[in-house]
BAMIBA-755846 format. One record per residue (C-alpha): residue in one letter; x, y, z. Coordinates in pm, whole numbers, plus 50000, padded with zeros to 5 digits. Layout:
N
AXYZ/...
***
This chain:
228
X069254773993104/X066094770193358/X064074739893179/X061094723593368/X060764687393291/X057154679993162/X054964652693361/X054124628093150/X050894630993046/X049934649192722/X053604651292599/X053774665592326/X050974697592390/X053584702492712/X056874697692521/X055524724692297/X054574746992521/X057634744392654/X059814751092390/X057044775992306/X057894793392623/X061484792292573/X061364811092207/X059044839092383/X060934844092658/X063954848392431/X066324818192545/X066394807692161/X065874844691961/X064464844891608/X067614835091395/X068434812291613/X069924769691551/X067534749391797/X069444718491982/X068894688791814/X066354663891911/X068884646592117/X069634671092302/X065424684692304/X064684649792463/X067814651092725/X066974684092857/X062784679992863/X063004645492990/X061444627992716/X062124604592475/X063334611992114/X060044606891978/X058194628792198/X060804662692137/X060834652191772/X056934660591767/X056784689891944/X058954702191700/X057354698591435/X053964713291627/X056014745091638/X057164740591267/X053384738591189/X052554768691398/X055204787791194/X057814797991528/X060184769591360/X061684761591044/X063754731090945/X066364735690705/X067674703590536/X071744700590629/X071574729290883/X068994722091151/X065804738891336/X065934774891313/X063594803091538/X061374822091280/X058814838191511/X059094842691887/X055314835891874/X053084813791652/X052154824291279/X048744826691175/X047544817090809/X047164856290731/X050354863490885/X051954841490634/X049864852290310/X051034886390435/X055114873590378/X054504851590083/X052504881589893/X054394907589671/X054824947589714/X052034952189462/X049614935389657/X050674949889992/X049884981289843/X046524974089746/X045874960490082/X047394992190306/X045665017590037/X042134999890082/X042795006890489/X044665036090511/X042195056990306/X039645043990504/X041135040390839/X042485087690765/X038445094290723/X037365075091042/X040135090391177/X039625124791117/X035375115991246/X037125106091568/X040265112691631/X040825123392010/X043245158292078/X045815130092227/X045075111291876/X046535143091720/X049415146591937/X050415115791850/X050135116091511/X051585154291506/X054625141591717/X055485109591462/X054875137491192/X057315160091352/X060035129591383/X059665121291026/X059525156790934/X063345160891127/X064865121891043/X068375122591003/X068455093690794/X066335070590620/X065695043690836/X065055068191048/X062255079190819/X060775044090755/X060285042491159/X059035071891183/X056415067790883/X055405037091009/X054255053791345/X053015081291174/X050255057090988/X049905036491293/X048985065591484/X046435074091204/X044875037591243/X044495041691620/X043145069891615/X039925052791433/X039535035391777/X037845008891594/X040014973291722/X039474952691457/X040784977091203/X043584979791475/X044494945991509/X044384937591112/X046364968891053/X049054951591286/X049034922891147/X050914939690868/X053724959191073/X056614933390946/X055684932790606/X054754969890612/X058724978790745/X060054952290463/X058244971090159/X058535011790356/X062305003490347/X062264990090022/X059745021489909/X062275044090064/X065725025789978/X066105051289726/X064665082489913/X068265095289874/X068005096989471/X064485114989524/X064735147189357/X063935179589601/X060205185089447/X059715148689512/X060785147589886/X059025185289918/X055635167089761/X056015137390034/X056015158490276/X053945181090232/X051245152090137/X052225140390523/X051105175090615/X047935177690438/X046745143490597/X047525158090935/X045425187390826/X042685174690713/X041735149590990/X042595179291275/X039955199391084/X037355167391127/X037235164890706/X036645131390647/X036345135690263/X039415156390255/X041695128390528/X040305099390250/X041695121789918/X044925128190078/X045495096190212/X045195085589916/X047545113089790/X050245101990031/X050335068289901/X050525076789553/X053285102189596/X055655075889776/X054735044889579/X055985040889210/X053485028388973/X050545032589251/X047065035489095/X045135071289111/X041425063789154/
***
């Protein structure tokens, strides 16, 4: 393992940039048991104290969790904003809310500006999902069917907030979908062909239309979703 021992100024910031480093660059992968502090203080060159620290600086930043009896566990290979974890602590109802607030908006800027590369993209993750063999097939290829959608509003903002929700939005698609196999034949036929119509409508430049359908889509895979 290729450590670099930290000078010894500003310890702790370098001891946690270090480890930072190390979680990135995939020495210890998410899921992973941390060495001990021991062991964090041997190999940085510090003393107990200092590695003990910079631990919990990366507990705080949300790459790190302790677990009491089992040790210091990898979480995210990068650090966890506030929203980020809202996003994980929230429920599938409120998800919902969120991703039908931006995708109806996100399909009518899309279909105002949506590029001929913009709809071979989203035609080509339409096409996948259209042809999945299975369902997590399905959920991957829905997900870059929206995502495609999203870019395709060129605005970055909208972008970047949209993935911020990519984990979450894989947790509750696959728990959407995990019974896509008891769907009954008009039901799958109605999904699709939603998918279709949202295709449709922003290759045609019809904002109005991309916003109803969006909509649509939603509603058709999401028990319970509201109408209007």
């Amino acid at each position: 393992m290729a450590v670099r021992e930290v000078e010894r100024d500003s310890l702790v910031a370098q001891c946690s940039a270090e480890l930072g480093r190390l979680i990135k660059h995939g020495e210890w992968p998410v899921g992973a048991r941390i060495p001990n502090e021991q062991e964090l203080a041997r190999l940085l060159g510090v003393g107990r104290s200092t590695s003990r620290e910079a631990v919990r600086s990366l507990i705080a930043s949300g790459q790190l969790s302790s677990r009491q009896g089992s040790g210091t566990f990898v979480v995210s290979a990068t650090p966890v904003s506030e929203l980020d974890r809202q996003i994980q602590r929230s429920d599938i109802s409120e998800v919902f809310e969120v991703r039908l607030l931006l995708e109806v908006e996100a399909s009518r800027l899309a279909a105002h500006r949506r590029t001929n590369a913009d709809l071979e993209e989203i035609m080509r993750s339409l096409s996948t999902r259209q042809s999945a063999a299975s369902t997590a097939d399905v959920i991957e290829a829905d997900l870059r069917f929206h995502a495609a959608i999203v870019a395709a509003t060129h605005n970055s903002v909208l972008i970047t907030l949209y993935e911020s929700f990519t984990g979450t939005l894989r947790a509750t698609t696959a728990e959407i979908f995990s019974s896509r196999d008891q769907w009954s034949a008009a039901t799958v036929r109605r999904d699709e062909k939603a998918h279709t119509d949202l295709y449709s409508a922003i290759k045609r430049g019809d904002p109005r239309a991309a916003a109803l359908v969006a909509r649509r889509v939603m509603v058709c895979t999401v028990p319970g979703a509201p109408t209007s």
